[in-house]
Residue frames relative to the residue before (quaternion, step in Angstrom):
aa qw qx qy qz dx dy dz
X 1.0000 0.0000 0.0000 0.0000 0.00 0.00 0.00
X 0.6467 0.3061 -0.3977 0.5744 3.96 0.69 -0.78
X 0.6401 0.4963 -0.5437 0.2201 3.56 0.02 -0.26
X 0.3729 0.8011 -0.3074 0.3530 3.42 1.76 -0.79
X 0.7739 0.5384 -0.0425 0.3307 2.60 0.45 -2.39
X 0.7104 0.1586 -0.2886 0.6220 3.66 1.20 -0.91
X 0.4952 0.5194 -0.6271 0.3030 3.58 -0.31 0.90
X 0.7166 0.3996 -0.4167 0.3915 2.95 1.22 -0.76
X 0.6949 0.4960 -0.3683 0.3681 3.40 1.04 -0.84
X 0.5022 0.4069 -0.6110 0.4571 3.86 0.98 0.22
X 0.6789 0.5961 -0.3681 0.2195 3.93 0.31 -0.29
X 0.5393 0.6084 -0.2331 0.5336 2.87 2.11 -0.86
X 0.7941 0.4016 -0.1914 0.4141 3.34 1.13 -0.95
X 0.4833 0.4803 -0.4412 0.5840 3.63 1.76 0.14
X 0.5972 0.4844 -0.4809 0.4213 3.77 0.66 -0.48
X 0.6253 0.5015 -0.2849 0.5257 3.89 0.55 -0.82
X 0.6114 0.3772 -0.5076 0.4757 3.66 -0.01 -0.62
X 0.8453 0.3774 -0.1135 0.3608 3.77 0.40 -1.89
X 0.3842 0.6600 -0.3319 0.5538 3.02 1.40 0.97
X 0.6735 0.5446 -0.1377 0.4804 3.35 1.15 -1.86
X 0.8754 0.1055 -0.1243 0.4550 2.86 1.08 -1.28
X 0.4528 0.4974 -0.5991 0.4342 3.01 0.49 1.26
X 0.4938 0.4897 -0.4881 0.5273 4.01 1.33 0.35
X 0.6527 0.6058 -0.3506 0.2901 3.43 0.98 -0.88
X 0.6529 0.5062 -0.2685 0.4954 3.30 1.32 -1.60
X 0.6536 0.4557 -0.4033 0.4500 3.74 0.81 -1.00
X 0.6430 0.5451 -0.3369 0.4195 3.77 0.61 -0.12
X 0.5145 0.5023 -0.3696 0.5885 3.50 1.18 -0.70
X 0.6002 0.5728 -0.4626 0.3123 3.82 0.34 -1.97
X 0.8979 0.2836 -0.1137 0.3169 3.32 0.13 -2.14
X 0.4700 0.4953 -0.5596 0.4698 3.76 1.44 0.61
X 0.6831 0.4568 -0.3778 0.4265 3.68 0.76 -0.68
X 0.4681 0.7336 -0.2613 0.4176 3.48 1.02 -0.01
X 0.5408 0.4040 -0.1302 0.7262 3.66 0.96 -2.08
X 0.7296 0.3908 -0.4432 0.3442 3.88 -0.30 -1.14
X 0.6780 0.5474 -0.3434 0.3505 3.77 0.80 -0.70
X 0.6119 0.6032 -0.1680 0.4832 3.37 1.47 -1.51
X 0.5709 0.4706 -0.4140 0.5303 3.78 1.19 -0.73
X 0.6505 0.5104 -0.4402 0.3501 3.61 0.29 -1.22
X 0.6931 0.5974 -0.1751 0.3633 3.16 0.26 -1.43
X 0.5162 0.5128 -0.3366 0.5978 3.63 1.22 -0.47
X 0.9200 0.2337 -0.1460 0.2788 3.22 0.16 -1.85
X 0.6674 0.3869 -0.3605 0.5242 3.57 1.37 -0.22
X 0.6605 -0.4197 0.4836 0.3919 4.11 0.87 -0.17
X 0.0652 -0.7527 0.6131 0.2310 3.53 -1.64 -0.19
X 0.2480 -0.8064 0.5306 0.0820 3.07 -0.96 -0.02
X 0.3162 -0.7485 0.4737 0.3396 4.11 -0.31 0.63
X 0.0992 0.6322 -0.7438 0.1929 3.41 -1.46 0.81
X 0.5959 -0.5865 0.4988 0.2285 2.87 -1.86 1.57
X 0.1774 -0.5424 0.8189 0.0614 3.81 -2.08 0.89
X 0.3148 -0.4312 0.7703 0.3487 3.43 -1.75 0.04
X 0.6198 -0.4973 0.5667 0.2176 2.70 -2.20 0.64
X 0.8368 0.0769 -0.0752 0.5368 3.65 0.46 -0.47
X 0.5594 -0.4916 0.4722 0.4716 4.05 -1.10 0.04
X 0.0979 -0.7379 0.6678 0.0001 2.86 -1.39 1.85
X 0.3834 -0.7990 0.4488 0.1150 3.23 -1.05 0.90
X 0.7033 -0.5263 0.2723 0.3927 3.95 -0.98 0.80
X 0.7688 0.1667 -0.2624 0.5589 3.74 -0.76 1.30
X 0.3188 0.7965 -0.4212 0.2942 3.52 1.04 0.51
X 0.0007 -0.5744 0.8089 0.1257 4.20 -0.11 0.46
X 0.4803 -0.5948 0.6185 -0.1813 1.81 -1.93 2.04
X 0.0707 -0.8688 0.4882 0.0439 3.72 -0.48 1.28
X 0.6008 -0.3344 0.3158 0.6538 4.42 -0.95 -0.23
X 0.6899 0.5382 -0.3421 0.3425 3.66 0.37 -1.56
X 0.7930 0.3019 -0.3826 0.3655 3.50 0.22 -0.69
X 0.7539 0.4490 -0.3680 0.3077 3.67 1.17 0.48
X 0.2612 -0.8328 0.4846 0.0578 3.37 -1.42 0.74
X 0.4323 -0.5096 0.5970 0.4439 4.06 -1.04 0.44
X 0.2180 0.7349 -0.6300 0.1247 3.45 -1.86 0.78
X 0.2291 -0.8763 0.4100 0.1069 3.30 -0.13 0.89
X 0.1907 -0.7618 0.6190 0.0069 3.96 -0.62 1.05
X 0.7928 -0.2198 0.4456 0.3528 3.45 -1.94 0.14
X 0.2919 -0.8107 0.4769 0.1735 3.82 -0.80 0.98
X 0.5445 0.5005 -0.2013 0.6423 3.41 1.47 -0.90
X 0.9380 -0.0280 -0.2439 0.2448 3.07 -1.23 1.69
X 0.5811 0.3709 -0.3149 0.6524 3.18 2.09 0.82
X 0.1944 0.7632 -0.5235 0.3251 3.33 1.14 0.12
X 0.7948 0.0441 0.0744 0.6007 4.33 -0.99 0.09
X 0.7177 0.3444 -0.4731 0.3775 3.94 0.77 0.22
X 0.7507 0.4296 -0.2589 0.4300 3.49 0.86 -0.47
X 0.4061 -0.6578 0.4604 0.4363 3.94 -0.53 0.93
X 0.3466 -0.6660 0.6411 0.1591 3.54 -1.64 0.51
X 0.5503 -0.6646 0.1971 0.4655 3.62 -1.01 0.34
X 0.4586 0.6529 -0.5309 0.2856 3.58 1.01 0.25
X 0.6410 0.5311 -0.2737 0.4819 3.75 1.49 -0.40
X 0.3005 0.7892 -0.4865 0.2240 3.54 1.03 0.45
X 0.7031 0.4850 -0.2456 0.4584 3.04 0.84 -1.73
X 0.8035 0.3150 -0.3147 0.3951 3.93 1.03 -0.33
X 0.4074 0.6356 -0.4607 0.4667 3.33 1.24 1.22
X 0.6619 0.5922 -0.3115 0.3380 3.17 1.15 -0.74
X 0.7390 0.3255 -0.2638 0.5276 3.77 -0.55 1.08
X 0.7775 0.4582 -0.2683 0.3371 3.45 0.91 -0.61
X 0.6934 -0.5973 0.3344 0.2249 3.81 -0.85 0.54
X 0.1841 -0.8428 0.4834 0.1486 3.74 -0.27 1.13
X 0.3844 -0.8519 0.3419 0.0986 3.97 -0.85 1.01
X 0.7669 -0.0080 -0.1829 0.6151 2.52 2.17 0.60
X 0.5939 -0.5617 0.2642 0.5118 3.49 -0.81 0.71
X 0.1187 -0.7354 0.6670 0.0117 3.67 -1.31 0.70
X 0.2879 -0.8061 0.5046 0.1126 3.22 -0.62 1.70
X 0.5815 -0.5634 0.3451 0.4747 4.32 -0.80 0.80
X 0.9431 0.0741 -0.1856 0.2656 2.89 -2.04 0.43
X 0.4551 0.5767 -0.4676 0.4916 3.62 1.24 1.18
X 0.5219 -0.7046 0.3241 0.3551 3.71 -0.23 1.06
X 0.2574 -0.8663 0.3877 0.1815 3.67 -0.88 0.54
X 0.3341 -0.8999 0.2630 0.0966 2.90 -0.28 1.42
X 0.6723 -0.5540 0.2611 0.4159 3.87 -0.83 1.18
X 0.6887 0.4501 -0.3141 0.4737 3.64 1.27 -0.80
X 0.5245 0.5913 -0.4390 0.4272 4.14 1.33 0.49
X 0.7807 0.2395 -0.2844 0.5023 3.46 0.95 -0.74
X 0.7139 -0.3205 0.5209 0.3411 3.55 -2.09 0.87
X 0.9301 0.1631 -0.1015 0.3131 3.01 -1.78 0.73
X 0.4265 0.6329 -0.4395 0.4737 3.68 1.35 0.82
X 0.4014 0.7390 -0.4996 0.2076 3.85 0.30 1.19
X 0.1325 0.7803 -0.6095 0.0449 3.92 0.80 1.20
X 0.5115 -0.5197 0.6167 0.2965 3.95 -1.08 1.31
X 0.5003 0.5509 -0.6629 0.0823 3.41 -1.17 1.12
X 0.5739 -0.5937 0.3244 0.4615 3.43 -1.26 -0.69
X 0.7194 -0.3007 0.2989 0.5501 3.24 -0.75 -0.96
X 0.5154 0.7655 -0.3474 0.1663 3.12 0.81 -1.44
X 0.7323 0.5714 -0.0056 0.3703 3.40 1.29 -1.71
X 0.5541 0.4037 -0.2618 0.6793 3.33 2.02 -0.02
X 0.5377 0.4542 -0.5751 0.4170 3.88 0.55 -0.05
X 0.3114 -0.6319 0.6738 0.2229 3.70 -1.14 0.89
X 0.7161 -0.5020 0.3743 0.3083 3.59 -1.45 1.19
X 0.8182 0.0653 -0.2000 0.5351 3.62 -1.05 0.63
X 0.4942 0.3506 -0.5306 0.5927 4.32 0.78 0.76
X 0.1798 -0.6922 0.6910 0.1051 2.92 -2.01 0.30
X 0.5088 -0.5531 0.5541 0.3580 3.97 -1.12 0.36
X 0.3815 0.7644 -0.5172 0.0521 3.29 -1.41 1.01
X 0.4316 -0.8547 0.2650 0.1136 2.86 -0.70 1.74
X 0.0983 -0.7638 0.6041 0.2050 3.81 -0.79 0.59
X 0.6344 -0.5623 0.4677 0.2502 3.07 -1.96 0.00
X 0.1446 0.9229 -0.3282 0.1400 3.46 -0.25 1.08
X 0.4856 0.7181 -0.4506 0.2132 3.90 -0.58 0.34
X 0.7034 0.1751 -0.5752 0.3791 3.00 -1.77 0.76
X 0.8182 -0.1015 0.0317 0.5651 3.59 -1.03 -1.28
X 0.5873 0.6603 -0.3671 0.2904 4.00 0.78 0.26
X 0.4849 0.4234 -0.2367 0.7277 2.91 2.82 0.00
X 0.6726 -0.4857 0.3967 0.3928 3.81 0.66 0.08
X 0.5074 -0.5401 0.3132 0.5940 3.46 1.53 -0.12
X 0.4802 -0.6931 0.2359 0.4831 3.48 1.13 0.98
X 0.1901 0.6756 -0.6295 0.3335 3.96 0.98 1.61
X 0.7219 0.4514 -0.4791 0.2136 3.80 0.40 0.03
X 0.3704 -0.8213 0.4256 0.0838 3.69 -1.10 0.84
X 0.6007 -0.4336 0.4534 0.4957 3.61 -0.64 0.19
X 0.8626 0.3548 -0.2029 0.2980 3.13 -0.85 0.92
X 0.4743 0.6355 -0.3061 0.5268 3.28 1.76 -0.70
X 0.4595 -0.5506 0.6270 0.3043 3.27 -1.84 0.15
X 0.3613 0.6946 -0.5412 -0.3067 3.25 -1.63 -0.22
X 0.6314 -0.4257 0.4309 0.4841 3.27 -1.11 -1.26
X 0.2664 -0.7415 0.5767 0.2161 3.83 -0.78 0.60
X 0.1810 0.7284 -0.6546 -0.0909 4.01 -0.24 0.76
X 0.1480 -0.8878 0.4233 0.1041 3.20 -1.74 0.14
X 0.2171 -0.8463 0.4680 0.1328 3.50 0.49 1.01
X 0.1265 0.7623 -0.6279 0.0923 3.41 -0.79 1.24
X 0.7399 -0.2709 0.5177 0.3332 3.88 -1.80 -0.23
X 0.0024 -0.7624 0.6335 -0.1322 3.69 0.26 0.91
X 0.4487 -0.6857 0.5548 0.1441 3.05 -1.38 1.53
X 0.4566 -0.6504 0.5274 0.3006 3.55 -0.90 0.75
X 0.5445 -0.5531 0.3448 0.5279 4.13 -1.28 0.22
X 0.4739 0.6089 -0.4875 0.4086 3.62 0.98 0.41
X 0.4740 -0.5236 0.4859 0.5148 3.69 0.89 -0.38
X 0.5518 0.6466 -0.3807 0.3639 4.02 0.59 -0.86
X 0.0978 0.7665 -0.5497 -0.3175 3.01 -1.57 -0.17
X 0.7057 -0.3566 0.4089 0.4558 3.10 -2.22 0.68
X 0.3391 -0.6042 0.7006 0.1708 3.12 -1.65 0.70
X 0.8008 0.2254 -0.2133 0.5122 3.17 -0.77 1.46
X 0.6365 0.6887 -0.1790 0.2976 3.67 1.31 -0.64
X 0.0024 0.8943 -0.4428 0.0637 3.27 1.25 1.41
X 0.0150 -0.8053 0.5923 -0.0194 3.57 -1.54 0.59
X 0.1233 -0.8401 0.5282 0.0103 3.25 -0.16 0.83
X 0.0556 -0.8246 0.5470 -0.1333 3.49 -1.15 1.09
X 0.4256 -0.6837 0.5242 0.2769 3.77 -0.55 0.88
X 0.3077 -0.7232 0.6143 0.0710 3.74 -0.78 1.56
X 0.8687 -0.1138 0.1153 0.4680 3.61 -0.03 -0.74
X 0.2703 -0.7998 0.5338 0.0482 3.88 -0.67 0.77
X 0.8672 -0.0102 -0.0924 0.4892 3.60 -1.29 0.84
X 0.3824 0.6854 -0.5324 0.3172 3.69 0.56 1.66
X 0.5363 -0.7806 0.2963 0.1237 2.99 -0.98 1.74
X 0.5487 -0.6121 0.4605 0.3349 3.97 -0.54 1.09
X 0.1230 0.7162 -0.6380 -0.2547 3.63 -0.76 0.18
X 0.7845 -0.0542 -0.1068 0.6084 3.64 0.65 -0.30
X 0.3473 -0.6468 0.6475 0.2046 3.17 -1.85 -0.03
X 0.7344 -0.1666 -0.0760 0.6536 3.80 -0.25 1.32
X 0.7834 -0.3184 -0.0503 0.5314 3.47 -0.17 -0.79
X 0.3153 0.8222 -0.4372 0.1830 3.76 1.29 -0.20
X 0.1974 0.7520 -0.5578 -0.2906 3.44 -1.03 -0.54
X 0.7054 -0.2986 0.2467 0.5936 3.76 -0.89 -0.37
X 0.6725 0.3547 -0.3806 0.5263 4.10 0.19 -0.77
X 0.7219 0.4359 -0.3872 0.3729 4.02 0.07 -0.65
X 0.4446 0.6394 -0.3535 0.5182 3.72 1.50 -0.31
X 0.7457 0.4588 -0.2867 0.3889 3.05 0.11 -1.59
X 0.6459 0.4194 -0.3985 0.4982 4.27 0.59 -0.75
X 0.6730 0.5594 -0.3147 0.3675 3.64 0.97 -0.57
X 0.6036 0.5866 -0.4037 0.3585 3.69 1.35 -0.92
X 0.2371 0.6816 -0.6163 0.3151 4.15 1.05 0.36
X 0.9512 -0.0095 0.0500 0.3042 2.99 0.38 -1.72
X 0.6885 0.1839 -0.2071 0.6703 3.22 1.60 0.89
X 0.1401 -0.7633 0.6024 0.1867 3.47 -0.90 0.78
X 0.4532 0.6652 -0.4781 0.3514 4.11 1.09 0.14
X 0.5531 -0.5951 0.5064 0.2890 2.87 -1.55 0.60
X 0.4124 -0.7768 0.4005 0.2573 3.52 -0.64 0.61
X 0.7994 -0.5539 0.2201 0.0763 2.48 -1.42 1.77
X 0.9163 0.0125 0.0701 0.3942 4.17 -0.65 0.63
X 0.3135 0.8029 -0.3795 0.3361 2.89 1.47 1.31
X 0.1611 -0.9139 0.3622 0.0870 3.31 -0.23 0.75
X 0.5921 0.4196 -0.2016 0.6578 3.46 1.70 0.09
X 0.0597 0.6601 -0.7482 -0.0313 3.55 -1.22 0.72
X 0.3531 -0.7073 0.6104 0.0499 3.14 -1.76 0.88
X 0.1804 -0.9074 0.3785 -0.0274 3.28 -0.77 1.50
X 0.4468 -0.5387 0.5915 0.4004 3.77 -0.46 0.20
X 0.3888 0.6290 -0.6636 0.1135 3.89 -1.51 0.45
X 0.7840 -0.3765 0.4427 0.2184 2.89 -1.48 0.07
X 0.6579 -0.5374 0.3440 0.4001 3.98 -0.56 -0.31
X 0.7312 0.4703 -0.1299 0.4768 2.40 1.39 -1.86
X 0.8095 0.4040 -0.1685 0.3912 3.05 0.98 -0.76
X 0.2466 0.4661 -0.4997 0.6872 3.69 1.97 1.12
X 0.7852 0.2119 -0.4686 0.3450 4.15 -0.07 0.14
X 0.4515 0.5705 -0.4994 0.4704 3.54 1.10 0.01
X 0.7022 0.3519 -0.4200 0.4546 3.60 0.35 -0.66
X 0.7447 0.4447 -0.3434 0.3602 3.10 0.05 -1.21
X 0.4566 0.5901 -0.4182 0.5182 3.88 1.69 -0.17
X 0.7964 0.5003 -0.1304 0.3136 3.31 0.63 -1.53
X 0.5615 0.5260 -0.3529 0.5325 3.75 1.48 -0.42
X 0.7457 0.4817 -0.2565 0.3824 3.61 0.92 -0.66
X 0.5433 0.5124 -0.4323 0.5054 3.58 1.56 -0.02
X 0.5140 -0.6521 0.3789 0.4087 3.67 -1.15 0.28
X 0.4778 0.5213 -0.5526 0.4412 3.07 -1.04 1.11
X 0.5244 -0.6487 0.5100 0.2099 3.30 -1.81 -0.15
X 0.2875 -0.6081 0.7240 0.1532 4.10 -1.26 0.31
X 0.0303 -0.6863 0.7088 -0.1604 3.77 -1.48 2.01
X 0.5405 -0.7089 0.4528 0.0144 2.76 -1.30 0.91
X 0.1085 -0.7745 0.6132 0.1110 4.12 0.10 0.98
X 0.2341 -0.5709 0.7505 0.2367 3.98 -0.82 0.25
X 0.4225 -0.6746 0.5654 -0.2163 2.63 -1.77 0.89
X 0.3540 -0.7720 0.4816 0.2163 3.76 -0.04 0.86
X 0.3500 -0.6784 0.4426 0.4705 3.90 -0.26 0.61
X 0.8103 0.3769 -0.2447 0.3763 3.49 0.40 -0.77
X 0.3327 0.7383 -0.4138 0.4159 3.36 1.16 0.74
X 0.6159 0.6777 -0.3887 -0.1012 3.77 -0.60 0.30
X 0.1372 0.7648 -0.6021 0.1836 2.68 0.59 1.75
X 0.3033 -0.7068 0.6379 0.0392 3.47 -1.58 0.78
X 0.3161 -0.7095 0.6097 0.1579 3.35 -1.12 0.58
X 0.3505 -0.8480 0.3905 0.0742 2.97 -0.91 1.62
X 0.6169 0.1201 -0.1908 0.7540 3.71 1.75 0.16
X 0.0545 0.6974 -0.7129 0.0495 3.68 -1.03 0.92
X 0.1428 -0.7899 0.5551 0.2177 3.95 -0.28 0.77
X 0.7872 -0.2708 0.4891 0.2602 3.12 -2.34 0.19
X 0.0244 -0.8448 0.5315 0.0567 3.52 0.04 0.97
X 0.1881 -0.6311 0.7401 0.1363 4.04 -1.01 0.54
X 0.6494 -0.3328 0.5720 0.3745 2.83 -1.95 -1.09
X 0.8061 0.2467 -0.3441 0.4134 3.30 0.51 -0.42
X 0.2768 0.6736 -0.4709 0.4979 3.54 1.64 0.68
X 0.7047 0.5652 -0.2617 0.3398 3.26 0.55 -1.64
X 0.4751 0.7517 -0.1557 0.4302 3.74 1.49 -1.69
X 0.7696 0.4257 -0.0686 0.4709 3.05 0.82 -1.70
X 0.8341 0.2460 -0.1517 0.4699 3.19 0.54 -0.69
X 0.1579 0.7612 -0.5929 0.2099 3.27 0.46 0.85
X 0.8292 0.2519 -0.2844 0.4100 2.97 -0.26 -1.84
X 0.4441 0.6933 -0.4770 0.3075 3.80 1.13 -0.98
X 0.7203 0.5173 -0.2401 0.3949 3.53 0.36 -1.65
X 0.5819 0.7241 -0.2350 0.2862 3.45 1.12 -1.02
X 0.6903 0.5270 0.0075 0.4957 2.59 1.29 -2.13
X 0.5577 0.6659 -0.2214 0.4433 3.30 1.15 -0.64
X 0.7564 0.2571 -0.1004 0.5930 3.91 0.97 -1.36
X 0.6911 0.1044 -0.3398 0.6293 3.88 1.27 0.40
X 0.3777 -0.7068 0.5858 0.1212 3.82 -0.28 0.90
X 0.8302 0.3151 -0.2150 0.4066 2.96 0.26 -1.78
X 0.6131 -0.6058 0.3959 0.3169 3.82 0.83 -0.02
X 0.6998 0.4954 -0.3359 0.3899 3.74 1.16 -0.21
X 0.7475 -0.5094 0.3071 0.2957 3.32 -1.01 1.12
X 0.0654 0.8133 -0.5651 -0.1226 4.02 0.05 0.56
X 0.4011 -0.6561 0.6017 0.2159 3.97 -1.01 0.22
């Protein structure tokens, strides 16, 4: 009879966890949703070709596996093929796996290698600006032309005296889901003629160029000149959620939020490996 009793209650209590988290995931879905629908309001769309299903690296590309689909105008603008480029997708070789109904960008297919500059990839009212960067402050120099990231920056915060602590570092997340245009000099179209013989990101760069705003080219260009330093987060491509309050972190921030931060990447509380 007790053995009964805790089968059912371990069943009662696997049904509740996979419950929870299945309120959780639906709760992520429809924030990542609204977060998509805002963009789209505020940056525009634009139509551009998805496959129908997840194609995978070395793949000839056929009519069937393509589709119209429409994405975020601001920062895919002249990078992503539209449907008037179908007919010149067809037959040609993909350089990396490309998952369905995400837009496909000019730097996925072989044999994309038109001689321009940058100039032609800045979307209208953004501008190109470069920061200082390298080793683990580029991701271990793994980011690429084209990628997404986050811009944090740990600097000498003034105390509410105006002063600063000596030694009193703080570190805070400046700007979130901003698009790579080059790495030292590289960008995403000058890669692509290069992936014949290398598909790595090139080597001992120490500057990446970024897509931003105006306002947000004088914050950096504010923010390199205070003491301290500007790192790079990479970014999933198909990621764009954003966090809508991220705070000023110390050490004794840090203290605090442990267990919080914990709780946060295992919800459900069980031990993962």
């Amino acid at each position: 009879m007790k053995r009964q009793i805790v089968l059912i209650a371990s069943l009662v209590a696997g049904l509740i966890a996979a419950l929870l988290t299945s309120a959780y995931i639906s709760g992520k879905n429809d924030e990542l949703k609204r977060k998509e629908a805002e963009m789209r309001r505020k940056y525009g769309e634009m139509n551009a070709v998805c496959f129908v299903q997840r194609k995978t690296k070395g793949s000839v590309i056929t009519a069937e596996d393509l589709k119209s689909c429409k994405t975020i105008r601001v920062g895919n603008e002249g990078l992503v093929y539209t449907p008037d480029d179908k007919n010149t997708l067809v037959g040609r070789t993909l350089l990396t796996t490309v998952e369905a109904n995400i837009p496909v960008r000019k730097t996925d297919i072989e044999g994309y290698s038109r001689d321009v500059g940058l100039s032609d990839q800045i979307a209208k009212k953004f501008r190109a600006f470069s920061i200082s960067v390298s080793g683990s402050a580029s991701v271990s120099g793994m980011v690429r032309a084209g990628d997404e990231v986050d811009v944090i920056g740990t600097f000498t915060f003034p105390s509410d005296e105006g002063k600063n602590k000596r030694g009193d570092l703080a570190t805070v997340t400046l700007l979130q889901k901003i698009r790579v245009l080059a790495v030292g000099d590289e960008t995403a179209k000058t890669r692509v003629r290069s992936l014949g013989a290398s598909s790595s990101s090139p080597s001992g760069y120490t500057t990446v160029t970024l897509l931003v705003t105006p306002r947000e080219a004088e914050m950096l260009a504010s923010a390199e000149q205070k003491k301290g330093s500007l790192a790079l987060s990479l970014r999933n491509r198909n990621d764009i959620v954003t966090e809508d309050e991220l705070p000023v972190i110390e050490f004794e921030k840090i203290r605090e939020q442990i267990v919080e931060l914990n709780k946060e990447r295992n919800p459900t509380g069980r031990k993962t490996h």
